[in-house]
N, C-alpha and C positions, 0 to 999 in steps of 0.2 A: 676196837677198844674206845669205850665213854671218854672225853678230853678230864682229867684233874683239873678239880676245883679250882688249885692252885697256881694251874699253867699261866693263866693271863694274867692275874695280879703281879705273879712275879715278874712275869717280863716285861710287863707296864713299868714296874719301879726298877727291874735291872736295865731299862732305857733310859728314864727318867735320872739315875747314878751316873750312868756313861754320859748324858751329856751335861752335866753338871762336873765331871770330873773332866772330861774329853772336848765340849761344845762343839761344835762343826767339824766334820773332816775338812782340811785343807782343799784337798783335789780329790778330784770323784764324786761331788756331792747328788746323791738320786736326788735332788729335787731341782739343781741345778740343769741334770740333765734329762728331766721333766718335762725343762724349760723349754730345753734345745730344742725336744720333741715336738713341744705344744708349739711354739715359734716354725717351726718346720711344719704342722700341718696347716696354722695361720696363713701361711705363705701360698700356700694349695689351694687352699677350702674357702677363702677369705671371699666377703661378699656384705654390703652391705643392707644385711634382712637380720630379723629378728630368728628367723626357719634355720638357716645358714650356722647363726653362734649357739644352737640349740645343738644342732647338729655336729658340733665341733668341742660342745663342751660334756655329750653324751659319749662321745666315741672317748675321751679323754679321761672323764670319770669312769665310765663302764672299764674302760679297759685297767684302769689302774687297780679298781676295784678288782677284776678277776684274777689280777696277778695275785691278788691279798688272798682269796680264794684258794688259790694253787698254791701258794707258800703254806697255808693255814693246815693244809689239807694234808698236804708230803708229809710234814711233820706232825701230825696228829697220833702217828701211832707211837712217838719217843717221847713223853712227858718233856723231857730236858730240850730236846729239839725243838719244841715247842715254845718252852722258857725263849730259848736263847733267837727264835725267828721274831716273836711277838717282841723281844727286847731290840734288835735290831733295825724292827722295824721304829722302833719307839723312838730309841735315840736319831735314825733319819730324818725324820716329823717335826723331832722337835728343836728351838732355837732359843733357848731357854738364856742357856751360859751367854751364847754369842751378843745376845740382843744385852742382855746385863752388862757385860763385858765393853760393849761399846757404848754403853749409855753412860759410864764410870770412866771410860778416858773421853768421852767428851767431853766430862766434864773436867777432867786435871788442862785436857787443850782449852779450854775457856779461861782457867783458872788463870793459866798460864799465858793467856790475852795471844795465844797462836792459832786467831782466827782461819788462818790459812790453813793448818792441818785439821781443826774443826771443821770447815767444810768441805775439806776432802773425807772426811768419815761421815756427815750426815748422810748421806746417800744408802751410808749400811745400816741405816734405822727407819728411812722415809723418803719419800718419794717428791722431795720440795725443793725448790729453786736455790739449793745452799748459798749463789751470788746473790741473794734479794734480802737475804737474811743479816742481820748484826748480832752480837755476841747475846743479845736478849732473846733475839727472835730464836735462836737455833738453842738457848736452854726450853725454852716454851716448846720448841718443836719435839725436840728428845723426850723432854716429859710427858707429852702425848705421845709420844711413836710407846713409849716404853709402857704405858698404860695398856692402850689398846692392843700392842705386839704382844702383850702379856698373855693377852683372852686369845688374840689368834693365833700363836706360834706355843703354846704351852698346855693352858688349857683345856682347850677345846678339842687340840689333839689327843689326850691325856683324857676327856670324858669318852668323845667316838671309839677310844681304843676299847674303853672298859664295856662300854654297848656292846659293840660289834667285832670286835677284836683285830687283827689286821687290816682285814677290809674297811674296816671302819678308820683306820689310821691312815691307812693308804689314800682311799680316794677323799677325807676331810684336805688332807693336806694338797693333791689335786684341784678341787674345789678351791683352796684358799687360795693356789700360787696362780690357776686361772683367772681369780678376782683382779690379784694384784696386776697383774699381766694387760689383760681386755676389759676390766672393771669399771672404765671408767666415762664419763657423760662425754668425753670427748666427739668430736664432727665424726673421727673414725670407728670408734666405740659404743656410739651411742644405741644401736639399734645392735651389732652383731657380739657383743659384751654384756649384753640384758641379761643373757640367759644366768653365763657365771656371775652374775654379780648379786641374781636373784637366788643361785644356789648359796653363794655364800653366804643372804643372809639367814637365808632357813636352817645353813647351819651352823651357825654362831649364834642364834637366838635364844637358847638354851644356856650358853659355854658364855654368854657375856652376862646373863644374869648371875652366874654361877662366879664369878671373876668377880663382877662390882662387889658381890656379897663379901670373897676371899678381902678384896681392897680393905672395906668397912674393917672384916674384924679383926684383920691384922693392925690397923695404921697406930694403934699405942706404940707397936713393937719400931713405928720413926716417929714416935713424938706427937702422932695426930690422934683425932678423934673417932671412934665408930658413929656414934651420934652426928657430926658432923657430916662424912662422908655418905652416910644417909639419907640426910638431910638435901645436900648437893645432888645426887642424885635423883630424888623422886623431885624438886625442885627444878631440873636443869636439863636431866638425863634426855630429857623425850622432846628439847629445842634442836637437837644436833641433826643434821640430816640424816646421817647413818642410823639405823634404828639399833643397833649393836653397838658401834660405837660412843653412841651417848652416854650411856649408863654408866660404862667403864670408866670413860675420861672425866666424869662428872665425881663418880665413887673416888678414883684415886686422885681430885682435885681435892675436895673434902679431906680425905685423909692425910694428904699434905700441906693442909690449908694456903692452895695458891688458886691464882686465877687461870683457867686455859680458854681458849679460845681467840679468836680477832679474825684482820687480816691471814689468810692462808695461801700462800702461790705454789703454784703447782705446775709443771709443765704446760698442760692442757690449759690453764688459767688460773684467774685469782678468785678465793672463794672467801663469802663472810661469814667467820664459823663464829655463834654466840657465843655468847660467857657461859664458861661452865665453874661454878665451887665462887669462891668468895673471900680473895685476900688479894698480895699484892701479886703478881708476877713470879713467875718461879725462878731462881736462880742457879748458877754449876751446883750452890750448895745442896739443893730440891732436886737436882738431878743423881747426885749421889743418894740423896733418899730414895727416891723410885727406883733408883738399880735395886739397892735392899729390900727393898719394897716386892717389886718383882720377882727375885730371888725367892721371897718366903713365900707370896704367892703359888709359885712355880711348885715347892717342895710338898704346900696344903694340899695343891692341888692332886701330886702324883699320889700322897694318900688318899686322897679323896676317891681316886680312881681308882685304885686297888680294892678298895672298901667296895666303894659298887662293883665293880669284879664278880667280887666275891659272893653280894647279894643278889645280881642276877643271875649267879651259877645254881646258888643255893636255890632261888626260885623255881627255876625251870626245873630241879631237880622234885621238889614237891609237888610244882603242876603234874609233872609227869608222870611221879609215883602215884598219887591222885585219880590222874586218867584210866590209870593200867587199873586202880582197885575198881574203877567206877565201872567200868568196860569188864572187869571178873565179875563184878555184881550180878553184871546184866547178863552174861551167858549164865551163870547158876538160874538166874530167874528162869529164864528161857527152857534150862533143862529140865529144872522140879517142874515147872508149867506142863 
């Protein structure tokens, strides 16, 4: 039986509901224990070559990817089953609520000058030195974690689903937690972490253009400008190292009209990120912006993916019908000949 049209749209947005309603499971989380996995074959496989993290992040992806395959596949022949795997898989992927959610009590802990509990939560938004940080440095950091987390933990799961449909949710989110994981220029990393860090950008390349754009023409809906965030962007976007990264953090500086960028410390070290957008410093108050901010992003987006869903189903479906007349053409010819 042919898959409904309908199967993957819907389950994109009955993921996309669950985690806006539900955000992270508590315990048990599949990406969580992803982690464990990737960490456990790290331990094994580990070697410092470039061959080595290729090889480590093909077994990781490929095999994440076949599971999306076999899930895709079992349930192919119950519409509903399909709804409710594809939804599943959705709400796994994605980190929508969670990232919002702690980007909005960082901000009431900032408010609330309990630097203390502020850095014991930045750690669930980014990967920064929370002891090197002051009540400034760690709104600056959330507002970039909540930009950029927006395009990788939302988006971009949310486009891959609508491509490729499980598979494509499964191993994008694979890809990205490898990033974060071995990603990075470190002495240990640098050479056996190429590989994930070069898949993440290939697939984020698309999902951060697609994000900076959400940024732009939502930011009236917190007081800012599309014009501006624009502006910040094609202005800013392409100084960031990250070639993904830029856009976004550049887009939703613009639309908040604050400054991000400086000083960055990071485990591995201290990095000097440019100025991206064009005002003063973002504050707890701009941080409660970007939660909403993200939040609506989040929501464009899950339509956004449905929508294509829907148009790549419909496509195929035309190519196809298409092939089958072009291919009847040609046996008639063949036989009147």
């Amino acid at each position: 039986m042919a898959p409904r049209w309908w199967v993957r749209p819907a389950g994109l947005l009955l993921g996309a509901l669950a985690d806006a309603l539900f955000a992270d499971p508590r315990r048990g989380h599949p990406v969580a224990g992803f982690g464990r996995t990737a960490a456990a074959l790290e331990a094994r496989c580990y070697a410092d070559r470039r061959s080595a993290g290729v090889l480590y992040a093909a077994a990781l992806v490929g095999g994440t990817a076949g599971l999306g395959v076999l899930a895709e596949r079992a349930a192919a022949r119950h519409p509903l089953a399909g709804v409710a795997v594809t939804g599943l898989a959705t709400w796994a992927v994605l980190g929508g609520a969670s990232l919002a959610g702690h980007g909005s009590a960082l901000a009431r802990e900032l408010v609330a000058v309990d630097l203390a509990a502020a850095r014991e939560r930045l750690p669930s938004l980014c990967g920064r030195d929370p002891e090197s940080l002051d009540a400034a440095g760690m709104a600056r950091a959330g507002t970039e974690s909540m930009a950029e987390n927006t395009s990788d933990a939302v988006v971009a799961p949310l486009l891959w689903g609508a491509v490729a449909g499980v598979p494509g949710l499964l191993a994008y989110r694979a890809v990205n937690t490898l990033d974060a994981m071995v990603g990075y220029r470190s002495p240990r990393y640098r050479n056996f972490g190429w590989a994930a860090a070069r898949l993440d950008d290939v697939a984020n390349l698309v999902p951060a253009r697609v994000s900076a754009l959400l940024f732009a023409g939502l930011a009236p809906v917190v007081g800012g400008s599309p014009r501006r965030a624009l502006a910040a962007w094609r202005r800013d976007g392409s100084a960031h190292p990250s070639p993904n990264a830029g856009p976004v953090e550049a887009a939703a500086a613009g639309a908040l009209g604050v400054m991000l960028g400086g000083r960055t410390v990071y485990p591995h070290g201290v990095e000097e990120r440019p100025r991206l957008g064009a005002g003063p410093p973002p504050t707890p108050a701009d941080l409660v912006r970007a939660a909403r901010l993200s939040r609506l992003v989040g929501a464009a987006a899950a339509v956004l993916s449905a929508a294509l869903a829907v148009s790549f189903r419909v496509s195929r479906r035309v190519c196809a019908t298409a092939a089958r007349q072009v291919a009847s053409a040609r046996v008639f010819q063949n036989i009147s000949s």
